[in-house]
C-alpha positions in Angstrom: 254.6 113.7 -38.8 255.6 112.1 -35.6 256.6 113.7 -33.0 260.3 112.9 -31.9 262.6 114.0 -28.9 264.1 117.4 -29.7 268.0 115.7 -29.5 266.8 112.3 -31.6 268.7 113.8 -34.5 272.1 114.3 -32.7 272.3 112.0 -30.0 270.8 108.8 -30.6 273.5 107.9 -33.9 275.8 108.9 -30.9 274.5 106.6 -28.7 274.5 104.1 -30.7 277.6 104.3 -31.8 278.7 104.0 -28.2 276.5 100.9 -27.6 277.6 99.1 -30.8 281.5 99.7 -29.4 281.1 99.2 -26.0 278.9 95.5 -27.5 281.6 94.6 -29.9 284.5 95.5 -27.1 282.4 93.4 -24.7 281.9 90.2 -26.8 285.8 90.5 -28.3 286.6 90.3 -24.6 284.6 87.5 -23.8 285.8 85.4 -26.9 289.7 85.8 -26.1 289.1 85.3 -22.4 287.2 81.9 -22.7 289.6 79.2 -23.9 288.5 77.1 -26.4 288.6 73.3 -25.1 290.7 72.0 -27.8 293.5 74.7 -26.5 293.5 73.8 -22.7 295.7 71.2 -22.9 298.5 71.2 -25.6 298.7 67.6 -27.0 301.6 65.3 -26.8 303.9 65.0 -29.9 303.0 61.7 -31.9 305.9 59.0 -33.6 304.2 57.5 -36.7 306.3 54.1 -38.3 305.1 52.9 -41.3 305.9 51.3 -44.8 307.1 54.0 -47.0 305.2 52.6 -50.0 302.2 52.6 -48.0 299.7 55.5 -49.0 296.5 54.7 -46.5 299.5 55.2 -43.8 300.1 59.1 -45.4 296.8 59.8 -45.5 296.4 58.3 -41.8 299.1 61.0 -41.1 297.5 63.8 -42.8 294.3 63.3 -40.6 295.7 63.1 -37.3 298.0 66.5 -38.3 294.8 68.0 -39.4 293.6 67.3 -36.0 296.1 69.3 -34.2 298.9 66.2 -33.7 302.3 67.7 -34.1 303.9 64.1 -36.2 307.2 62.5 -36.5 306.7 59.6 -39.8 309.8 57.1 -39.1 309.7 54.9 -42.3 310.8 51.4 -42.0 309.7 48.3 -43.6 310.2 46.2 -40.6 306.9 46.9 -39.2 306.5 43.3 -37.1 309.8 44.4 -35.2 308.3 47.7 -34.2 304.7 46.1 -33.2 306.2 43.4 -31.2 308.8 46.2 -29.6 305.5 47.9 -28.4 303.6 45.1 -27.6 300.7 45.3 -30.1 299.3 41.7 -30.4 299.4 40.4 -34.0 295.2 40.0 -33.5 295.8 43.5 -33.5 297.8 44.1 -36.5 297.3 46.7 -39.4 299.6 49.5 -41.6 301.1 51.4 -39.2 301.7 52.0 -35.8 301.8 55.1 -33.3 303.6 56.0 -30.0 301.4 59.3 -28.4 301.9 60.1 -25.0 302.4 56.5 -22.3 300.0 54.7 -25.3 300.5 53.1 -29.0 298.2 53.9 -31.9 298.1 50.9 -33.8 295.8 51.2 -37.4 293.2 53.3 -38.4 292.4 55.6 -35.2 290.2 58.6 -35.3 291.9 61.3 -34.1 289.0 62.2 -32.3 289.4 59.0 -30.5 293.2 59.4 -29.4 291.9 62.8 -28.0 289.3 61.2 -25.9 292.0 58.4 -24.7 294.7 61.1 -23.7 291.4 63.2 -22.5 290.1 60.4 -19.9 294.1 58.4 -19.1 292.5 54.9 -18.9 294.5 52.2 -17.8 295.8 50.1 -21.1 298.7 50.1 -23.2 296.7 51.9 -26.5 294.0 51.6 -28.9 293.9 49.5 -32.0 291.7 49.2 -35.2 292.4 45.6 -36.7 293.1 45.6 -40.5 291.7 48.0 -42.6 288.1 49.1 -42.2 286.7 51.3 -45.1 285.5 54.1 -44.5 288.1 54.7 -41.3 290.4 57.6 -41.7 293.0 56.9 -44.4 290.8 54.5 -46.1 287.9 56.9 -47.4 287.3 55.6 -50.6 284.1 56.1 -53.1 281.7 57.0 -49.7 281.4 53.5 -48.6 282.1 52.9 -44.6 282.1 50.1 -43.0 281.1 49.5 -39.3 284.5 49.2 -37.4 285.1 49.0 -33.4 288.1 50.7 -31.6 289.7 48.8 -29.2 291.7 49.5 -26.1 294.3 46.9 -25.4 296.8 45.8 -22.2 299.9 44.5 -21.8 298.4 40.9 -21.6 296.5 41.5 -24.7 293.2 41.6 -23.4 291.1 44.3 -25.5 287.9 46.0 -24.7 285.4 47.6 -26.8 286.6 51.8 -26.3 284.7 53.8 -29.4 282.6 51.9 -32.5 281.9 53.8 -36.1 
């Protein structure tokens, strides 16, 4: 039989029960004390026109909400007014079109993307993804993706490569 410390019996459950709370009060502190970086900065509120017949363009919505976006859909089915009223070049064209923050949103934009745009401010006037690549958000369908780039245009139209997929 071993031979054990004549309070084992009494005071070690005690003292673990006091390390075990003072650990679990310790890492609940630390967890609400470091903000998460998603939180630490609130994102800007996001207009959305589109078709109202147009379901890629509602499930284009349903992403970027998911991704924290608080979104306004305007239906219209006048989309080339409201392109050309934000300056989106018809090379640019798809469904839908977005007004986030100072930029426009025009297609098929990760959400993850528009974060990284309002994220880093770069001079432009927004990002586009031409047509309708499969596989971009909204137009998931049967696991097929095709290889798509996401580009960030100016007010003169000239475009840049900003994100592929």
């Amino acid at each position: 039989m071993p031979i054990l410390p004549p309070d084992f019996g009494v005071a070690a459950p005690q003292a673990r029960r006091a390390f075990l709370r003072t650990a679990a009060l310790t890492a609940a502190g630390l967890l609400v004390a470091r903000p998460r970086a998603a939180d630490a900065q609130p994102l800007p509120a996001m207009t959305v026109y589109k078709d109202p017949n147009c379901g890629c363009c509602e499930q284009w919505v349903a992403h970027v909400k998911q991704a924290g976006f608080a979104v306004t859909v305007r239906d219209t089915s006048d989309m080339a007014t409201v392109k050309a009223s934000m300056g989106v070049p018809d090379a640019l064209g798809s469904c839908h079109t977005a007004r986030v923050g100072a930029y426009v949103i025009e297609g098929h934009v990760p959400a993850d993307v528009i974060r990284k745009l309002l994220a880093e401010n770069p001079a432009g006037r927004g990002l586009a993804v031409p047509g309708m690549p499969v596989g971009s958000p909204g137009m998931e369908q049967g696991g097929r993706k095709d290889r798509y780039d996401i580009l960030l245009f100016d007010k003169a139209g000239k475009t840049r490569v900003y994100a592929s997929r």
